[in-house]
Steps between C-alpha positions, in 0.01 A plus 500: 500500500838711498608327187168522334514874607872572319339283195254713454619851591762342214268421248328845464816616382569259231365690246505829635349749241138305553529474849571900473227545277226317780646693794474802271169445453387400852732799640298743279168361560521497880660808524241730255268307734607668835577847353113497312422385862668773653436765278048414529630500892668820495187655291221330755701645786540863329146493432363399839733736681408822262129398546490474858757782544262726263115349473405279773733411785539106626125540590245742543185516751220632323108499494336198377339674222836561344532237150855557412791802529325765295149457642430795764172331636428575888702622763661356904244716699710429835858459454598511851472127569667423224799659589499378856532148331754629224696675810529161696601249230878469471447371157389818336834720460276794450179632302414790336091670479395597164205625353377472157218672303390532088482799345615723229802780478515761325765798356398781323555327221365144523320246785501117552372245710741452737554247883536756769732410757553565854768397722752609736882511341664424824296144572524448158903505503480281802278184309793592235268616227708689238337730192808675338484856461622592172363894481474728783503387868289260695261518743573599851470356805247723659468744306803720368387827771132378422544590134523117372116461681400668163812299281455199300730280272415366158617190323738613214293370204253728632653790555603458098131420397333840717828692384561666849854599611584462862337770709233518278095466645276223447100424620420220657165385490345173649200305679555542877432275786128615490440507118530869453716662239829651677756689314852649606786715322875380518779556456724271291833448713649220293467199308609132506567206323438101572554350207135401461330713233176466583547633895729753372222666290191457748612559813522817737683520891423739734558464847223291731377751706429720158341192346246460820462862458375490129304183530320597819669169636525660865694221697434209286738375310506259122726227598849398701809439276718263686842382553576125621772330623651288206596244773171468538254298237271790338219247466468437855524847642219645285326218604577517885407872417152458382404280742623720761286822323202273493181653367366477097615898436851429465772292334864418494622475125879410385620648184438205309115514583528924430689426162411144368661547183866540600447165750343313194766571254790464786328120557489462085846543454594248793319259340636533176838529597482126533331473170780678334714242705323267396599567118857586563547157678403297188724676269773433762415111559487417141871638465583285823322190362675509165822608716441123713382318178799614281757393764305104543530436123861631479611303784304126469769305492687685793173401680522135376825444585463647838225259596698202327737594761248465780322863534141451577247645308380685801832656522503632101129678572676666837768631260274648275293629755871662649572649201175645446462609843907650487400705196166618630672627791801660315228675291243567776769731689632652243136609374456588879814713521405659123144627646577607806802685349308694259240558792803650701578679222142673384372536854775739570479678175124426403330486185377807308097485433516842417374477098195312687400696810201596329387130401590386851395829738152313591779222659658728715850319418665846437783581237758273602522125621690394724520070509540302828569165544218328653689195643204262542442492135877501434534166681135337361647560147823356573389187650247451235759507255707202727231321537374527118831400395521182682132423404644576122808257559225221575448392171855477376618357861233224407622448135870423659433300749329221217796511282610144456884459561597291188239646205652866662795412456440311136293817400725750568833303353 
């Protein structure tokens, strides 16, 4: 096996500028494989964390009436339970109480419809949610000496479409608890950003206890964002949770089940990854196979004259099989060492998306990607290409191994 080993390793090198050429082309393929693969990784990871960090949280408890994120259907009429449970379980880092109401808001120059929401800015910093504040100030924890109980913050698309400045009033006017109109003045204290245009120019924050206030909500509350262990399975502690909270009012919901759309597509592009694969594979085994195929017909009668000399056919397919197998790992790590080198590279200095934030705000990915390297995938595409290659090398290993010694050796003389 040594010798067959040094044969082989030899022969790839025989004519080198096609042996460059196939570990050129394997190299290239593998590695645009792991960076795409890293880059859709980076992306899914950007978007989950800016999601939960800005929407929904790892999960939410909310009534069973609610249908998806935006819906404000119903309302937890006793929350004390719930966070005697929350309280206890080590698995929940933290939640935060929010409550949400539909409405419209109004300057003295324009209204909309807008999502009135409630919550408390120092739970909310504590599950990790993050809204940047790009005008003004943000809410405080509180109450700023009781003046922020009459405060809000506005997303910044909205602040543009009303054309308020900061410190400027606005109305608030919804459908409280009990189905009678409410309305409120405010004052604008700020406005922020999350890179999704559509919360950015519907929503409104004011602080919980002002929210309750307006909606004649009293002690209830609209739902509990929360935050979970990652060393913990998300699946199973939503489920542990609702089986705990028992009862048909309520539910535990992840942010896959509160934004479907963003799971979907995330569970799309891991499936097609292996499509594209799939594609870049065959271009790369029809180079190997006319690589193999080439280097048979130029070396017949080197093959007949080594089994005149007592080489087994068995032994010319395991030299074929070598060579293929030497040149598919020669290429495999350099394609490794290519992707996860331009990974390296992009994840530290990230990709501008800038010219499309607009096209891609609804995806919550931001302005700039940064790639990882998502190691599992790394490794599946790199064996796939070893194994491919040897599956390739079948054929032509074959197609050696029933050369006859003396018409290989007439042929090729």
């Amino acid at each position: 096996m040594p010798l067959l080993l040094r044969l082989g390793f030899r022969n790839i090198w025989r004519h080198k500028k096609r042996s460059l050429i196939t570990l050129a082309a394997i190299a290239v393929g593998l590695g645009a494989l792991i960076f795409l693969r890293g880059f859709m990784f980076g992306a899914q990871r950007q978007m989950v964390k800016n999601l939960t960090r800005t929407l929904t949280s790892d999960a939410q408890i909310v009534p069973a009436a609610l249908e998806n994120f935006y819906n404000t259907n119903g309302a937890i009429e006793d929350p004390d339970p719930i966070r005697a449970i929350l309280n206890e379980d080590r698995r929940v880092l933290a939640y935060a109480e929010r409550i949400v109401g539909g409405g419209m808001v109004a300057s003295e120059k324009k209204s909309m419809g807008t999502y009135i929401i409630g919550l408390d800015p120092e739970a909310e910093e504590r599950i990790d949610a993050r809204r940047e504040v790009v005008r003004g100030r943000g809410l405080a924890p509180g109450g700023l000496a009781n003046t922020d109980e009459t405060s809000v913050i506005v997303g910044e698309k909205m602040r543009q479409a009303l054309e308020i400045e900061v410190g400027d009033p606005v109305v608030l006017t919804a459908q409280d608890y009990y189905s009678s109109l409410a309305a409120g003045s405010y004052t604008v204290v700020g406005s922020f950003e999350t890179g999704n245009d559509q919360v950015d120019n519907t929503m409104v924050i004011l602080l919980k206890s002002s929210a309750q206030k307006l909606l004649s909500f009293e002690h209830r509350i609209s739902k509990f964002a929360l935050k979970i262990d990652p060393d913990h399975s998300l699946q199973e502690v939503t489920s542990d949770l609702a089986r705990r909270l028992g009862g048909p009012d309520l539910k535990v919901v992840t942010w896959e089940t509160l934004v479907p759309m963003i799971a979907q597509m995330i569970r799309f592009q891991n499936g097609m990854i292996f499509v594209i694969m799939a594609i870049v594979l065959s271009a790369v085994a029809v180079g190997i196979l006319n690589t193999l195929m080439m280097s048979i017909l130029e070396r017949i009668r080197e093959f007949g004259l080594m089994m005149a000399l007592g080489m087994r056919p068995r032994s010319i397919v395991r030299l074929v099989l070598i060579e293929s197998l030497c040149l598919g790992l020669v290429g495999t790590l350099s394609g490794w060492l290519l992707g996860a080198v331009l990974v390296f590279y992009f994840g530290h200095v990230g990709i501008d998306l800038t010219r499309f934030t607009t096209a891609l705000s609804n995806l919550m990915i931001g302005r700039h990607v940064f790639p990882r390297l998502d190691l599992s995938y790394s490794l599946i595409f790199a064996g796939v290409v070893v194994v491919s290659n040897l599956l390739i090398s079948l054929y032509p290993a074959w197609k050696a191994g029933r050369l006859a010694p003396l018409e290989s050796m007439r042929q090729a003389g």
